[in-house]
N, C-alpha and C positions, 0 to 999 in steps of 0.2 A: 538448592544451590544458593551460597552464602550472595552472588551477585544479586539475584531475581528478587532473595526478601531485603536485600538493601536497599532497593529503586524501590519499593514498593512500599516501605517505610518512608523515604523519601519524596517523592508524590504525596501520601497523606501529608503529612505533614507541611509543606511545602504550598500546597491546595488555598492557599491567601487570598479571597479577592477583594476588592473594594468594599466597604462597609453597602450591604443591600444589593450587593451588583445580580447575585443570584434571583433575585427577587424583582427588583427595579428599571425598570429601561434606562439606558441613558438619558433617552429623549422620548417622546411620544408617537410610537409608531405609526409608520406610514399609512395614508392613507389604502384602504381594501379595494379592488377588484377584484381579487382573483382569491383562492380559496386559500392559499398558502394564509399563515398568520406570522407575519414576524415578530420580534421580542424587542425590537429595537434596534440601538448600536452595540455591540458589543464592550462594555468599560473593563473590566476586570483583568486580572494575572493573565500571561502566557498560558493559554487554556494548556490542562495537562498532557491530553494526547501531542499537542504541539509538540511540549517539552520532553519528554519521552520516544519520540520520532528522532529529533531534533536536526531535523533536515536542515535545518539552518546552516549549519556546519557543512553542509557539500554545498552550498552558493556561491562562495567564492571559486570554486573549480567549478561549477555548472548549476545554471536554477530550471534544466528541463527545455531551454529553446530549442527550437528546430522540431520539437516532438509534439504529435498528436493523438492526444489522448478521447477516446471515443468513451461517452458514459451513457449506457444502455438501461432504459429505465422510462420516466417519465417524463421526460425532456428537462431543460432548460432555462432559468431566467435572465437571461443576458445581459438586460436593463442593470442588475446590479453594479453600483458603483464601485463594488471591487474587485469587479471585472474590467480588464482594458478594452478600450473600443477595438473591436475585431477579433476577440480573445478567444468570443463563443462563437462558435459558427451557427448558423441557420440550423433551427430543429428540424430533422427527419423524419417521417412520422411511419411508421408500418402498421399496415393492417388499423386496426381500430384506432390506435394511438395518433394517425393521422387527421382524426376529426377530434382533437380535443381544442376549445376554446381561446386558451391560455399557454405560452409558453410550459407554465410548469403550475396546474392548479392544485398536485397533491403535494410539490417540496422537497420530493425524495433527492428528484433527480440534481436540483439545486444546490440541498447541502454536501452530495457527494461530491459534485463538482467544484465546490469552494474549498472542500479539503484538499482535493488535487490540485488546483492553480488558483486561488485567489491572488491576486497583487498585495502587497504590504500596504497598508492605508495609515496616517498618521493620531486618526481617531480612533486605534482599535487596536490590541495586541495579536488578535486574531490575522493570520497569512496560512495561505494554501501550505503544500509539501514542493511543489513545483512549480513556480508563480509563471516561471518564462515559456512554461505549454503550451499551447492550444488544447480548446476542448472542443468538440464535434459533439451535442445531442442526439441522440436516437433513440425514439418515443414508441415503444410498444405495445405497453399496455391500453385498456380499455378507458377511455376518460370517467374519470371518478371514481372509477375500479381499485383494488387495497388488494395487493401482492396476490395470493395463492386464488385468489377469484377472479382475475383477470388475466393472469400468466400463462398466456400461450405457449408453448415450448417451440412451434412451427413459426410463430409471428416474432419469437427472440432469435431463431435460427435467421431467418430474414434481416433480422438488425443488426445480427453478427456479421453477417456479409456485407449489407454496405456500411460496414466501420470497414471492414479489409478493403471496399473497393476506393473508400476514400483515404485510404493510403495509413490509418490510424497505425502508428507502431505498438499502443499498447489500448487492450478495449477492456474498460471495467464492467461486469453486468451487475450493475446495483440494486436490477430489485430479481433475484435470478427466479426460477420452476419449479416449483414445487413436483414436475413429470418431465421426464426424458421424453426423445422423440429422435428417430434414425433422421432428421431435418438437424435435428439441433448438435448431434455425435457429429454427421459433417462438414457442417458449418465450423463447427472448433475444429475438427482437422484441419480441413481448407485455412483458416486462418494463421494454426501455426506452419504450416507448411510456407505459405507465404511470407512468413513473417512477422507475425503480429503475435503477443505475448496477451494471452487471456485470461482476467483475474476476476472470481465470484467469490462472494460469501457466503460462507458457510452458515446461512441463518433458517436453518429447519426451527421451527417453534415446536415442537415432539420430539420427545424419545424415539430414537431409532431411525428417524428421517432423516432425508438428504434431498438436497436441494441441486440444481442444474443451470448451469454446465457448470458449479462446484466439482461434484462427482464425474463426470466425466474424465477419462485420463489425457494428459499433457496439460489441463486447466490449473493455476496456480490456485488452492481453495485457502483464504482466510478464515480462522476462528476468529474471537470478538473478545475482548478483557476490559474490563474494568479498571478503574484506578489503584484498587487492592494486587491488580495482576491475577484476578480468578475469572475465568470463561463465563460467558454470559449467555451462550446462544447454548441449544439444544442439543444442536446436530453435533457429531462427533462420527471419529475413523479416520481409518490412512490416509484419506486421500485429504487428508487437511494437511496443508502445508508451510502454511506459518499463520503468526496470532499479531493482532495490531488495536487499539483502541477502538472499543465501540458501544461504551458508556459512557452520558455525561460529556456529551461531546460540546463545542462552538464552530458553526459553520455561518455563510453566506443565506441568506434568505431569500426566497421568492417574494414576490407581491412589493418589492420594495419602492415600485414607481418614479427608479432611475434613484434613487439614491440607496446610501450605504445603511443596510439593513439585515442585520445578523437573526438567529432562531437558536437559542439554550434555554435549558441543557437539552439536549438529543440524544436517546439511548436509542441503538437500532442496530445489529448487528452486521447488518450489510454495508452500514459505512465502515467497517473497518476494511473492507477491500479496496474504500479511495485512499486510505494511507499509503498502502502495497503499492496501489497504480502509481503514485504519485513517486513514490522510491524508486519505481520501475522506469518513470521516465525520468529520472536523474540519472538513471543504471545506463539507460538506451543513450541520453545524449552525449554521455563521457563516453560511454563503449561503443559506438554506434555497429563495430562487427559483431557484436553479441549473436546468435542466434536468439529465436524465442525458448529454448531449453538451455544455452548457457545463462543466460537473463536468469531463470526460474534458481538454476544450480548456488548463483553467485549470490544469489536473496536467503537461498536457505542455509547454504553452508556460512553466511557472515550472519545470522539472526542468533541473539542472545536467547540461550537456552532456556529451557521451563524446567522447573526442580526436578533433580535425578540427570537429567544431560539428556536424554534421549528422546522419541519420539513422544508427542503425547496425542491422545486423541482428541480432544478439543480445543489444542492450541498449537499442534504440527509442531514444527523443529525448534519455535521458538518467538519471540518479540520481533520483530523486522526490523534493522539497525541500515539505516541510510545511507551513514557516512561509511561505515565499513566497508557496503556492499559497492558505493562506487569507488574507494581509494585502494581497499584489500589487493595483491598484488599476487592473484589468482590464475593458473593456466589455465589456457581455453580449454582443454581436456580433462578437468577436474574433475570430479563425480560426485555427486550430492552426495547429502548425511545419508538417504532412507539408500543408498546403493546404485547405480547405474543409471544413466537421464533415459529417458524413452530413446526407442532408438528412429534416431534421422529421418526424417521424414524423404523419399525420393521429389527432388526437384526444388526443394525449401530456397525461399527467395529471402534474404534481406533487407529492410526498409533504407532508403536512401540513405545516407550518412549525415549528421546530423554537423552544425559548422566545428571545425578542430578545434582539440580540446586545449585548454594551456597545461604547463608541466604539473604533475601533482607530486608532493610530497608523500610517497607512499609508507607512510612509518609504520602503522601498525602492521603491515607485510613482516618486514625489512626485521623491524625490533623484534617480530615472534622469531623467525628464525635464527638471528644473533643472538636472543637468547636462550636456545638451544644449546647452538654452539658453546657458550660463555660457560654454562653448567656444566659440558659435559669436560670445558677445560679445567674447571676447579673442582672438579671427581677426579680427574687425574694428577692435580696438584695434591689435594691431601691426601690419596690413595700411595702416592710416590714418598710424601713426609711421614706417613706413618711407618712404610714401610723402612725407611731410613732409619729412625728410631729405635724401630727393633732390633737392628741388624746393630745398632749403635754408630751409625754412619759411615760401615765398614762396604766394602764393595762386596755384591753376592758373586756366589759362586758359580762357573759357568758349567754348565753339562760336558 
């Protein structure tokens, strides 16, 4: 698709940072306690995933308030300065994840959650997708434990649930299972039934593998793209459902010891499912009637497509487009691209309504459909001149 290699020429290109920024800290990193290693402040260009997201564009209609976003994983560092005070709530800890040390001593859970709501900082080009969030930690895994060696599917099913009981409208699971488990299948039912919209990445490191609650069905699964726009993670299949950045990324650092302290470049495939969360709570605070299946609908049928137009397997319906997905002027009854949403769950609750939204200018609706219309009037303008001409302007004859 002539769209996909124009951005993707565009980004290379584009990719300008401060002379050494890739290489250089700004400053000299914060002092260490804790395992995380930051790189500094961040100096350089509007990181690319930013620009490419470009969530910015839906802040003036909504940056995400009223929503809480649950990042499932290795907790949290809160202390960071570009975090607001109160922003991150209290780590949760399950099962093993509750004896670990340190807010967040592997990082993972930190840098997902900077991509979802960081605040704008004047030192740093670097901001979340959702800055006006909340984030909720919930710490699963095993302290010092690295994804597939300590990923319980029983102890993530446990973490699912209390993100739905604290009310979270959308829960990322950032570092997702390498194994399913009839614990973890319920747990994501129970949550979309309730309400709550559930986004993993699709980051199997194998052929042929799937990760969890990815694969799971009603789970929203992200593939991972680079800056070229080519898939970076493993895993692949239908049940990927859309593709977001997850090379080469700039996020928020742990270890930062109360100040502003960023971690690049970060290639890791499960943060591209905080882009998705992050889009998802701009989707939930403008929409707040959404269900957790129209939320899912409205993500995929507004994502800019991958070459050819259709499904793909390691990068689902397409790039996750922000602004679309909250301004598009979409009915509740729509159907996704891949065919019909799951169906209804019996007793599906709603999450509170988030504060009313102001009017929005829904153009790219509005303009697709008038330009429908417009075409099909000037097929029938020159279809009617031509036929005049023929006839040499004489009146046809009537049966």
């Amino acid at each position: 698709m002539r769209w996909w290699s124009a951005v993707s020429a565009v980004l290379v290109a584009s990719t300008v940072l401060v002379p050494g920024a890739a290489a250089q800290p700004a400053s000299e990193p914060p002092p260490q306690s804790t395992c995380a290693n930051p790189s500094g402040v961040y100096p350089g260009a509007v990181p690319w995933g930013q620009r490419v997201v470009d969530a910015s564009r839906v802040w003036p209609l909504t940056d995400g308030t009223g929503q809480l976003v649950a990042v499932i994983g290795t907790g949290v560092d809160a202390d960071n300065a570009q975090f607001a005070p109160g922003q991150v709530l209290p780590v949760r800890g399950i099962g093993a994840g509750a004896t670990a040390p340190a807010p967040d001593c592997d990082g993972r859970g930190t840098v997902a959650a900077g991509i979802v709501a960081a605040k704008q900082n004047r030192s740093t080009t670097f901001a979340g997708v959702a800055p006006g969030a909340k984030v909720l930690p919930v710490r699963y895994l095993r302290p010092g434990g690295n994804s597939a060696d300590s990923a319980d599917p029983d102890a993530l099913a446990a973490a699912i649930v209390t993100a739905v009981e604290a009310k979270a409208g959308v829960i990322l699971v950032a570092v997702p299972s390498p194994v399913d488990s009839p614990a973890l299948t319920a747990a994501v039912n129970d949550a979309r039934r309730r309400g709550s919209v559930v986004i993993s990445a699709a980051s199997a490191k194998e052929d042929g593998a799937v990760t969890y609650p990815s694969a799971t069905p009603g789970v929203l699964a992200v593939g991972s793209l680079n800056q070229q726009m080519q898939p970076v993670q493993r895993e692949s299949g239908r049940h990927l459902s859309l593709a977001a950045p997850g090379a080469e990324l700039v996020s928020v650092s742990a270890g930062g010891q109360g100040k502003l302290a960023h971690r690049w470049p970060v290639t890791d495939p499960s943060m591209a499912g905080a882009y998705v969360a992050g889009a998802a709570a701009l989707l939930r605070a403008y929409h707040p009637e959404l269900t957790p299946d129209q939320v899912i609908t409205r993500l995929t049928l507004t994502a800019n497509r991958p070459p050819g137009g259709k499904h793909d397997p390691r990068q689902g319906w397409g790039l996750v487009d922000a602004y679309t997905a909250v301004s598009a002027d979409i009915p509740p009854d729509a159907v996704g691209p891949g065919g019909p949403v799951p169906p209804p769950v019996v007793g599906a609750i709603v999450p509170a309504a988030a504060p009313s939204r102001p009017p929005v200018n829904e153009a790219a609706g509005v303009l697709a459909i008038a330009g429908v219309g417009v075409a099909a009037l000037v097929g029938l303008v020159v279809a009617t001149f031509r036929r005049g001409r023929q006839r040499g302007w004489r009146p046809g004859r009537r049966a």
